[in-house]
C-alpha positions in Angstrom: -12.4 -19.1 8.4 -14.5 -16.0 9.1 -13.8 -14.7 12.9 -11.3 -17.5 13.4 -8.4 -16.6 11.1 -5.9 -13.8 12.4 -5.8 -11.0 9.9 -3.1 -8.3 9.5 -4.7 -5.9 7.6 -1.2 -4.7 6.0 -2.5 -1.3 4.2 -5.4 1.2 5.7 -5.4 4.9 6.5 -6.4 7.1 9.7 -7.3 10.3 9.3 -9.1 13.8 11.1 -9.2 16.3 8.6 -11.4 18.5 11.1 -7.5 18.7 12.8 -5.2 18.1 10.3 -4.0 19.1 7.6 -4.9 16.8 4.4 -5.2 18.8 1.1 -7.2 16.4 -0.9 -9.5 16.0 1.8 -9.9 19.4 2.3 -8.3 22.5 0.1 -7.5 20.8 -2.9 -9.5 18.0 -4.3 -7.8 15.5 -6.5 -9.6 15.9 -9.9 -8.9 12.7 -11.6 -9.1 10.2 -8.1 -9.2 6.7 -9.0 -12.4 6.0 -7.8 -14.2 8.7 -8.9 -16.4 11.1 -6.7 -15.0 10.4 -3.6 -16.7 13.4 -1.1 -17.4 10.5 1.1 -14.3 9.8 2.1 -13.7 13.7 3.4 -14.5 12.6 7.1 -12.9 11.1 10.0 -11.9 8.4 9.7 -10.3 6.9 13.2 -9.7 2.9 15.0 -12.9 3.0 16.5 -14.2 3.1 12.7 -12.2 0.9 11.4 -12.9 -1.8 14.3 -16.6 -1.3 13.4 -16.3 -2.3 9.7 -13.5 -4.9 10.5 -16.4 -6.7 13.4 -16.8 -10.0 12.5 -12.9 -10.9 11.5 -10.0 -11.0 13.6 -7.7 -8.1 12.5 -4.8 -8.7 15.3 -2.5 -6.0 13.5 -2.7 -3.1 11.0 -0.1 -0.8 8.9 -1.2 2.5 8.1 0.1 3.8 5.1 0.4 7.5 4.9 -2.6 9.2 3.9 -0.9 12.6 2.0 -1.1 14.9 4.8 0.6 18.5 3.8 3.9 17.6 2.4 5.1 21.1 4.7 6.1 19.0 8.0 5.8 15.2 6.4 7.2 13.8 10.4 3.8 15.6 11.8 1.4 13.1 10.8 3.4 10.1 12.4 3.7 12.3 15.5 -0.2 12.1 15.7 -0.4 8.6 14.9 2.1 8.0 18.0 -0.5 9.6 20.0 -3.6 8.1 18.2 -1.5 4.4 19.1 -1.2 5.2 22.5 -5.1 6.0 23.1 -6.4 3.2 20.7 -3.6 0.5 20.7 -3.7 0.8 16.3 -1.8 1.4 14.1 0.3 -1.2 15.4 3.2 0.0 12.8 2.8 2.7 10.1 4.6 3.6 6.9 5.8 7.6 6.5 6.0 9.9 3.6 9.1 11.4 2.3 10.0 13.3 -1.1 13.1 11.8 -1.7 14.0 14.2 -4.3 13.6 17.2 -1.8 16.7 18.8 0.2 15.4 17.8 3.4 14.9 14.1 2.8 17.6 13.0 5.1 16.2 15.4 8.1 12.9 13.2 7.4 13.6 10.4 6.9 15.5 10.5 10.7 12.8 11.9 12.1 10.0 9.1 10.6 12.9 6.4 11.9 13.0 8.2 15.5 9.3 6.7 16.0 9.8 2.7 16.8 6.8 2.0 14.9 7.7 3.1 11.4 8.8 0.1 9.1 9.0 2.2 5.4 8.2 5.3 3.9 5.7 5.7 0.6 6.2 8.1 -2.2 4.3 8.3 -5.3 7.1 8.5 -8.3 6.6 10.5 -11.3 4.2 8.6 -13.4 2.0 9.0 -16.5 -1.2 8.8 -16.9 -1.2 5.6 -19.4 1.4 3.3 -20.5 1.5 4.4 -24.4 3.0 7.7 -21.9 5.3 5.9 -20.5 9.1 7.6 -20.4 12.1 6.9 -18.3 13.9 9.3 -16.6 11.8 11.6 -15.6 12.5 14.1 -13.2 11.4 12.7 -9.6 10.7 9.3 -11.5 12.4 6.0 -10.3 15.4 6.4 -12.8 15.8 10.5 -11.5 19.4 10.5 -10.1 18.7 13.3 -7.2 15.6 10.5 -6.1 17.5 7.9 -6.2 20.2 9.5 -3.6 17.6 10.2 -1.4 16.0 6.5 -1.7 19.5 5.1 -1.1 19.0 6.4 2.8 16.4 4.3 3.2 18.9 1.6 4.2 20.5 3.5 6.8 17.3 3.9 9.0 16.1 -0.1 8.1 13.2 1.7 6.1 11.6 -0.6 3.0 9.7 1.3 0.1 6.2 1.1 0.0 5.5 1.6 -3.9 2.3 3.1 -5.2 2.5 3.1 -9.2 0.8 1.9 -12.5 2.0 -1.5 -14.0 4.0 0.4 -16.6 6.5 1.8 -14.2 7.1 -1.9 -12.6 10.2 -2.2 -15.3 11.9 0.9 -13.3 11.3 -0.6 -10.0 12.6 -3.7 -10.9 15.9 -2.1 -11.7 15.5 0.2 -8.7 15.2 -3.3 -6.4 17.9 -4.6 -8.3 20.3 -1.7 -8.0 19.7 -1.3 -4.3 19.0 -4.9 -3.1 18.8 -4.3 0.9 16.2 -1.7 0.3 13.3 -4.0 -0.2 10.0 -3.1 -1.9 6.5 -3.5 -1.4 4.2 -2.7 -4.7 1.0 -1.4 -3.4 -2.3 -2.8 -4.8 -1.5 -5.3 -6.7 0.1 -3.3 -9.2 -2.9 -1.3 -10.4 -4.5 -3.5 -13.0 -7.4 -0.9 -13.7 -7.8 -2.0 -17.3 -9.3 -5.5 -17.3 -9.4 -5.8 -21.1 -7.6 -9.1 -22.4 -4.7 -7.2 -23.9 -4.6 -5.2 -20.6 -4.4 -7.6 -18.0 -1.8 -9.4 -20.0 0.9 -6.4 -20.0 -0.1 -6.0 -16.4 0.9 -9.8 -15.8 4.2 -9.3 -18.0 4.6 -6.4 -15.9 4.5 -8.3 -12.7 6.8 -10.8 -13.3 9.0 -7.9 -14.1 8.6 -6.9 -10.5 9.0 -10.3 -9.2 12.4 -11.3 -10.8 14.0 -9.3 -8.0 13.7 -11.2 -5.2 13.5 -8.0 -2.5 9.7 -7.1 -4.4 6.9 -8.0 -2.5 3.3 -7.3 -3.6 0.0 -5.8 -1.7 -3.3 -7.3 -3.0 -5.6 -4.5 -2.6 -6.9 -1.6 -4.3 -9.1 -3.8 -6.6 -12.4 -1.3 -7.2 -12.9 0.3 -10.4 -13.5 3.7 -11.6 -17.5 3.2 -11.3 -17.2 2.3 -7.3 -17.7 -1.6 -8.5 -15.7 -4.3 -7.7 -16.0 -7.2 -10.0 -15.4 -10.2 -8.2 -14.9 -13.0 -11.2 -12.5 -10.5 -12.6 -10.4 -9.5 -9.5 -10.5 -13.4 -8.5 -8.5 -14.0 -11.4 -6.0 -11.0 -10.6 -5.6 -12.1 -7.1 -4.7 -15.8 -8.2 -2.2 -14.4 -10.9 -0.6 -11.9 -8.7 -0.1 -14.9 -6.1 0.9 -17.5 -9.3 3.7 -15.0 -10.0 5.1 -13.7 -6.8 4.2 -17.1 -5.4 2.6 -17.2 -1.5 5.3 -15.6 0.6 5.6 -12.6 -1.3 1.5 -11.5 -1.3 -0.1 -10.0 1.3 -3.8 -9.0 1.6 -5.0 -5.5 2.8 -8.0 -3.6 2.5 -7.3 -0.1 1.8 -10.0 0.8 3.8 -11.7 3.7 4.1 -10.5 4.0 0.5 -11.4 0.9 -0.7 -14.9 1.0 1.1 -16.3 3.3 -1.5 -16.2 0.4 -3.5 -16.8 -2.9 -1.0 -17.9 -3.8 2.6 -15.0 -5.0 4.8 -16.3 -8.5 5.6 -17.2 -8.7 1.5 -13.8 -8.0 0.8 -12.2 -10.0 3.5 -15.0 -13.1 2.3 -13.9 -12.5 -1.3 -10.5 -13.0 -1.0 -11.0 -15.8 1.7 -12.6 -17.7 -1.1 -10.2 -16.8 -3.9 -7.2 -18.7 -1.4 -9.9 -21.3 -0.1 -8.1 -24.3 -2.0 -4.8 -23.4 -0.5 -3.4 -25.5 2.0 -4.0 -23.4 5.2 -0.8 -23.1 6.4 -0.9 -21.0 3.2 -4.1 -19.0 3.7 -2.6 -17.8 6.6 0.6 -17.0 5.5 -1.4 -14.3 3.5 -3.3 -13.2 5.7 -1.1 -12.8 8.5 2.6 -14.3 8.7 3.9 -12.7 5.4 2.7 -9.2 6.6 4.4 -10.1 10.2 7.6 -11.0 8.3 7.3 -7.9 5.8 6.5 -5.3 8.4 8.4 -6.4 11.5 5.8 -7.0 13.6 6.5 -9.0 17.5 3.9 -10.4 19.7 0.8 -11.4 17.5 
């Protein structure tokens, strides 16, 4: 399939933090980053980079997720990536920020939804740091009344939720989907199943299904490296083919998380790894992940 299959590559990140203004890359280093020491991703990172680690397979679309620019004008990093589309033809569509606790959500969120290209908006919820942690209602959590007014405005700008969280907090967006049903949801990568013990992988499957009773939850697979910059690929074969078992084919995606997820795996080793995971699908199916779910999901004409 390698070159021939058309990819959507429904989750990677632009960025120039020698213009821009991205405190993690910059100012204020995140201390406890998934991946570990990750000073390599504190460069530019722009399509014509991109296109060089994507050579070799046929990526006809992409979605760029936010990448946490300063939270002080959230609308300014789409504005750039309307310019960056115009000079490089990518992203083709891109998912905003917003804080839908803050005061000013509705003034962003109008002016994310004023750019054509913009299909959702991502915010990190409250969260702990393990699931023994876990609490509802939180302030600025899933269950927080004042986010939850703010998330209800998605619906009037046709904006879905990216969701980045641990596993544990999949209960709470499964009553979030189910409470607000025209707002759907996509879980970004693959839940975060970053303990692969026995006991581990198994609340992060009873987790999922959580998450896919609602039938407005979609799932990301991406975001598969561990903490040491490895990426175990007998292990994150079987996540792939469990989070595809339980959302079943239309509601997975692939996407490579990339520059991110290149501190851990080459592009074409990530896109050859997950081509063989699916390899005994029917390929109607194959490229349904690839590329027609992601179409669907993200709105995208003319590919």
């Amino acid at each position: 399939m390698t070159g021939d299959l058309p990819i959507v590559d429904a989750h990677q990140h632009f960025w120039d933090p020698t213009r821009n203004p991205y405190p993690w890359l910059s100012t204020a280093p995140v201390a406890d980053f998934r991946y570990g020491d990750y000073a390599a991703l504190r460069r530019r990172y722009l399509p014509d980079d991109f296109r060089r680690d994507a050579a070799g397979h046929r990526v006809v679309a992409t979605v760029h997720m936010e990448a946490e620019w300063d939270p002080a004008d959230e609308v300014a990093e789409t504005r750039w990536l309307a310019d960056l589309r115009k000079e490089h033809r990518l992203p083709t569509v891109a998912v905003g920020h917003a804080r839908f606790e803050a005061e000013d959500v509705a003034r962003v969120l109008a002016g994310h939804a004023a750019f054509d290209f913009v299909r959702g908006i991502r915010q990190k919820p409250a969260a702990t740091p393990a699931p023994e942690q876990a609490r509802r209602g939180a302030p600025g959590s899933m269950d927080d009344p004042r986010w939850r007014r703010g998330y209800a405005l998605l619906e009037r700008h046709r904006l879905h939720f990216d969701l980045q969280t641990p596993w544990w907090h999949l209960a709470a967006a499964a009553e979030l989907a189910r409470d607000f049903p025209r707002i759907p949801i996509v879980v970004n990568h693959t839940g975060l199943p970053v303990d692969r013990s026995t006991a581990g992988l198994a609340a992060w499957r009873r987790a999922l299904e959580t998450a896919a009773a609602q039938p407005n939850v979609t799932v990301k697979i991406s975001g598969l490296g561990q903490r040491d910059k490895s990426w175990p690929r007998e292990s994150n074969q079987q996540v792939v083919r469990d989070a595809i078992a339980i959302f079943g084919v239309a509601r997975c995606m692939f996407a490579s998380n990339f520059p991110v997820d290149g501190l851990c795996v080459g592009y074409q080793a990530l896109v050859d790894a997950f081509e063989a995971f699916v390899a005994d699908r029917p390929a109607a199916e194959q490229r349904a992940l690839f590329h027609d779910n992601a179409v669907r999901v993200y709105r995208i004409a003319g590919i």
